[in-house]
C-alpha positions as CSV (number, residue, x, y, z in Angstrom):
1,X,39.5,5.7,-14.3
2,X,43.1,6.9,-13.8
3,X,46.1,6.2,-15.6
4,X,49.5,6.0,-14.0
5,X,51.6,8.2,-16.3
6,X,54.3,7.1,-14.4
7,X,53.9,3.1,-15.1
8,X,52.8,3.9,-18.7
9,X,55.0,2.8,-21.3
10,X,53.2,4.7,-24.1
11,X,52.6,1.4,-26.1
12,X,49.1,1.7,-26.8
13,X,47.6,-1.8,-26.3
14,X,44.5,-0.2,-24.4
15,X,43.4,2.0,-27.1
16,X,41.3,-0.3,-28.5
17,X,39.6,-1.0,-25.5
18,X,37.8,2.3,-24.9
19,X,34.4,2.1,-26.5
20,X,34.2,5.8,-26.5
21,X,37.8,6.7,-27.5
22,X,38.7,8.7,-24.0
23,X,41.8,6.8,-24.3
24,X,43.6,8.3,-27.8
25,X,47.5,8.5,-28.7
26,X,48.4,11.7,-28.8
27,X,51.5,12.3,-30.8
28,X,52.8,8.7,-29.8
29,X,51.4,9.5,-25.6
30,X,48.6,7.7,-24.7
31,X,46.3,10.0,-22.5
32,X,43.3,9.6,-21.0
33,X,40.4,12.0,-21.9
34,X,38.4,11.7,-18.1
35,X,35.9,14.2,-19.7
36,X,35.0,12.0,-22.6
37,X,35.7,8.6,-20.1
38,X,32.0,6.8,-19.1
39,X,33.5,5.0,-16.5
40,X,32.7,1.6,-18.1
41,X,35.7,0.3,-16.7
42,X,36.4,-2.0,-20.0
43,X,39.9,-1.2,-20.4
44,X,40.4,-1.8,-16.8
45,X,38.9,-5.5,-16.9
46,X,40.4,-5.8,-20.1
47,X,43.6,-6.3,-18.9
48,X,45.2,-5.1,-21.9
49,X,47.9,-2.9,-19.7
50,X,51.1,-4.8,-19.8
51,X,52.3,-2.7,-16.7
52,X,48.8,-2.0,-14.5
53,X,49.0,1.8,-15.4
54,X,45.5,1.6,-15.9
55,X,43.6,1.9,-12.4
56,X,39.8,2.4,-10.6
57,X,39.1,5.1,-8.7
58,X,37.0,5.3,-6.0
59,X,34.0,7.7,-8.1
60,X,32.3,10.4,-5.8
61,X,29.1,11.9,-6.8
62,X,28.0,13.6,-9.7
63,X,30.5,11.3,-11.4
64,X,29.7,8.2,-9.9
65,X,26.4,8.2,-12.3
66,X,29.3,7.8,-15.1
67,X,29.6,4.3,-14.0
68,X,25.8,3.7,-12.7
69,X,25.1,3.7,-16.4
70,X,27.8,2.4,-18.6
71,X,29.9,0.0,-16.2
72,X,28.1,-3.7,-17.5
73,X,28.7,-5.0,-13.7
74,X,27.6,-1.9,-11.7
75,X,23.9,-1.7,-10.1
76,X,21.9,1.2,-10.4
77,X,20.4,2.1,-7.0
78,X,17.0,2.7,-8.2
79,X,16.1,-0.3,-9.1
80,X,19.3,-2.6,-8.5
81,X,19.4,-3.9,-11.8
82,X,23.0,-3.7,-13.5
83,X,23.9,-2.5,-16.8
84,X,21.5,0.6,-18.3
85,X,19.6,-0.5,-15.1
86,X,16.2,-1.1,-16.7
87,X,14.1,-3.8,-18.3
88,X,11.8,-1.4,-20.2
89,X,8.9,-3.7,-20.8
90,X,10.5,-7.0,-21.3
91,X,8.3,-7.8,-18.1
92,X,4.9,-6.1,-18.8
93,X,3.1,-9.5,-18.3
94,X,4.0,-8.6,-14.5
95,X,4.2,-5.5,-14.4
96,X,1.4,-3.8,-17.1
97,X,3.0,-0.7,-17.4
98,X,1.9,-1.0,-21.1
99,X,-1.8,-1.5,-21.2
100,X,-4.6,-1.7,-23.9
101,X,-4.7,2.4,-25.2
102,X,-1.5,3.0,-24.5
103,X,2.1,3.1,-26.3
104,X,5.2,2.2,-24.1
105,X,8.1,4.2,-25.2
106,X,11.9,3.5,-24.8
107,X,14.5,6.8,-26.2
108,X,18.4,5.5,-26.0
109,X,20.5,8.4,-26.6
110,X,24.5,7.3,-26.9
111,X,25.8,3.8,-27.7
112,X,29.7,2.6,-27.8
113,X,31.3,4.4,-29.6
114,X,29.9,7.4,-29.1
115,X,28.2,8.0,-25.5
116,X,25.7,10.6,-24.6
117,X,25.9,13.9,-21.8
118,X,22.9,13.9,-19.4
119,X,22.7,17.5,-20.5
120,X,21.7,15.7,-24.4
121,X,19.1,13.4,-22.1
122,X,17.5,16.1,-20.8
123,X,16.8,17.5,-24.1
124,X,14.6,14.3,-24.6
125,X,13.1,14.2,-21.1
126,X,11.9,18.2,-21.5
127,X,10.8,17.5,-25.1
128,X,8.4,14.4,-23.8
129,X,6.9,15.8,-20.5
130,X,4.8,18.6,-22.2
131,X,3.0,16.1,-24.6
132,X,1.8,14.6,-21.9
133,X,3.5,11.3,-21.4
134,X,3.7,9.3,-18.3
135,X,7.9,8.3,-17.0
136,X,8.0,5.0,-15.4
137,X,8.6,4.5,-12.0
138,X,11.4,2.6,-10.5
139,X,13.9,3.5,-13.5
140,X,17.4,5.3,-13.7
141,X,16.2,8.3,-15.3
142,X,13.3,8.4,-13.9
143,X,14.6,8.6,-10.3
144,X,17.4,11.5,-11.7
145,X,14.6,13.9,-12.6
146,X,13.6,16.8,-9.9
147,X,10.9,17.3,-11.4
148,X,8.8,14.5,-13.9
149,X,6.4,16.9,-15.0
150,X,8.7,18.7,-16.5
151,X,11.4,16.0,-17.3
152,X,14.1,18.5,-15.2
153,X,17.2,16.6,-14.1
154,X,19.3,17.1,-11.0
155,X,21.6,20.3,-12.6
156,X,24.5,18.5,-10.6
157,X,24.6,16.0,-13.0
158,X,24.4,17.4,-16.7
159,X,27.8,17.6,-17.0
160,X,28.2,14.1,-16.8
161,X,28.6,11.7,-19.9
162,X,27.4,7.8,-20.2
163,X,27.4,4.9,-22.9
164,X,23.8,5.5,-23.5
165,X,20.6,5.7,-21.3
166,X,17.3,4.8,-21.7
167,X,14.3,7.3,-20.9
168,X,10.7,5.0,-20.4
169,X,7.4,6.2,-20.8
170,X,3.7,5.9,-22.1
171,X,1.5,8.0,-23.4
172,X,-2.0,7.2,-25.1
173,X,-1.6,5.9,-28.1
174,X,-3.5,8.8,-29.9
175,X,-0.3,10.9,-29.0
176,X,2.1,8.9,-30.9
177,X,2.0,10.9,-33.8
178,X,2.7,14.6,-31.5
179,X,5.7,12.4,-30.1
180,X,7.3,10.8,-33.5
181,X,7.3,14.7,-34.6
182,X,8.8,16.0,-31.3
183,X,11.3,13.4,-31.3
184,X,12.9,14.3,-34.7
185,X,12.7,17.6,-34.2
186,X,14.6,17.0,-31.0
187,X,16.8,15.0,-32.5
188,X,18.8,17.4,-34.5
189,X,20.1,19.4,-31.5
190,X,21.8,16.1,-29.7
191,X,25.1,16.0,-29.9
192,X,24.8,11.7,-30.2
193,X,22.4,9.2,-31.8
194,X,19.3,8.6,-30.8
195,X,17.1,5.4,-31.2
196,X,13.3,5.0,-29.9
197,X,11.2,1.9,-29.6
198,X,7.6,1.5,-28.9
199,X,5.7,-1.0,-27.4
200,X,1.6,-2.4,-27.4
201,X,-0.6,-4.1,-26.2
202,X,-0.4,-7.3,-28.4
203,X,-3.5,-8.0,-30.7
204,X,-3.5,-11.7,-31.9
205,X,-4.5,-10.9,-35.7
206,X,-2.3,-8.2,-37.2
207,X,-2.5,-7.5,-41.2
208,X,1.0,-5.5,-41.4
209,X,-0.5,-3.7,-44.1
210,X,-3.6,-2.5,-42.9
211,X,-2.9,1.1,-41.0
212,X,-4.1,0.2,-37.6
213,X,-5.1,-3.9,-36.4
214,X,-8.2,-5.2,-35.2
215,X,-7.5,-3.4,-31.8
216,X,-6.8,-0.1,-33.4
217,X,-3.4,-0.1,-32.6
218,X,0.0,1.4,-35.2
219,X,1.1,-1.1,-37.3
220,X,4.4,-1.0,-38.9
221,X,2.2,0.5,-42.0
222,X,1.0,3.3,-39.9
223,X,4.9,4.3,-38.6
224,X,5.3,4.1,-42.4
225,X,2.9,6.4,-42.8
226,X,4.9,8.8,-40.0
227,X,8.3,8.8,-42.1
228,X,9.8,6.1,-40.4
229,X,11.0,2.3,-41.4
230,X,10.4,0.4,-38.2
231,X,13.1,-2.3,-38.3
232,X,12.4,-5.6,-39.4
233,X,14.1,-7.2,-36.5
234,X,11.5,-6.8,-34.4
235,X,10.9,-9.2,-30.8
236,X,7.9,-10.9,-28.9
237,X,8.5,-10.7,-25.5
238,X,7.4,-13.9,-23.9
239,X,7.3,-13.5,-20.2
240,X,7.0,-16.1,-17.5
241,X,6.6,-14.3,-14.9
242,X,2.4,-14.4,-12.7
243,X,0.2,-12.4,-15.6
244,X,-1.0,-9.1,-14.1
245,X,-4.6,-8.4,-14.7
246,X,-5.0,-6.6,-18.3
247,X,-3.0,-8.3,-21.2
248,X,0.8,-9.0,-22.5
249,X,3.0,-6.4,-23.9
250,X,4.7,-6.7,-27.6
């Protein structure tokens, strides 16, 4: 983004638009922070700006990834999907990324209002690869990392903030535990919030209290039993998309 300091008239109508604050008044002059702006181009499609000081650029690369994650109306090239880019497993019926055994893991670092460096992402994607985890294919982060087994990122683009991305993986399910501990530990050093979802292989008889269901898979009794309060407001995924051979994803 740019602003036209010489169109601006100071009056601070697009302040409220930012979801990460780059835009601030600074002593009654509105500036625009470009290291804390996530190219999410809201203020610009807000049309907020009585004057047009507010402009697009044209974004070159390393911050072009700015906008590949937090502009609602950009694609990402990976996988051509707009938004964060990725579907996690809102389509595991097709694809079976998360199969019987396994746990399918989702870590959003950043959200409005606060945003996220790549350099925090990393932090995640370094912390996961040792415990032996599996990224998925085909996703944003996934396709930024030199290296996977190592969850290394492309050093041209740490510097770089966005509203939040989402880091996909699996990992049997007897690693859950290694993870949950890895995670908080992790946790402490990111400069942003963090939250994590996992995902199973559905079982069609679940007693939430019992530790583990008839499949011996967590149930919200056994995260419990981890230090964490999974969130009530939970979701089914009901895909209709061609069933791949193996089972449906929760």
């Amino acid at each position: 983004m740019r602003l036209d300091k010489g169109l601006c008239t100071d009056c601070g109508l697009c302040l409220v638009t930012c979801p990460v604050g780059a835009l601030r008044d600074d002593g009654g002059t509105v500036i625009l922070d470009l290291d804390r702006c996530v190219e999410c181009h809201a203020c610009f499609r807000s049309d907020r700006c009585p004057v047009g000081a507010l402009e697009q650029d044209e974004l070159a690369w390393p911050r072009a990834v700015r906008a590949m994650f937090s502009d609602p109306f950009g694609k990402h090239p990976s996988t051509q999907h707009m938004g964060r880019g990725t579907e996690e497993v809102k389509t595991n019926d097709v694809t079976n990324l998360v199969t019987p055994g396994t746990a399918g893991i989702a870590i959003e670092p950043g959200r409005p209002g606060v945003g996220a460096s790549l350099r925090d992402l990393e932090k995640i994607t370094r912390t996961l690869a040792p415990l032996g985890v599996t990224f998925a294919p085909k996703t944003p982060v996934t396709s930024l990392m030199t290296d996977p087994t190592t969850g290394a990122l492309r050093p041209d683009i740490l510097d770089e903030r966005v509203l939040s991305a989402i880091v996909e993986c699996t990992a049997p399910v007897e690693l859950v535990p290694a993870i949950v501990r890895a995670l908080r530990e992790v946790a402490g050093s990111l400069d942003t919030v963090m939250s994590v979802a996992m995902f199973f292989a559905a079982d069609r008889d679940v007693d939430p209290d019992a530790d583990r269901d008839t499949d011996g898979l967590p149930t919200p009794a056994y995260f419990a039993g981890l230090g964490l309060e999974p969130s009530i407001w939970g979701k089914t995924n009901m895909g209709l998309g061609r069933a791949s051979q193996g089972g449906v994803g929760r």
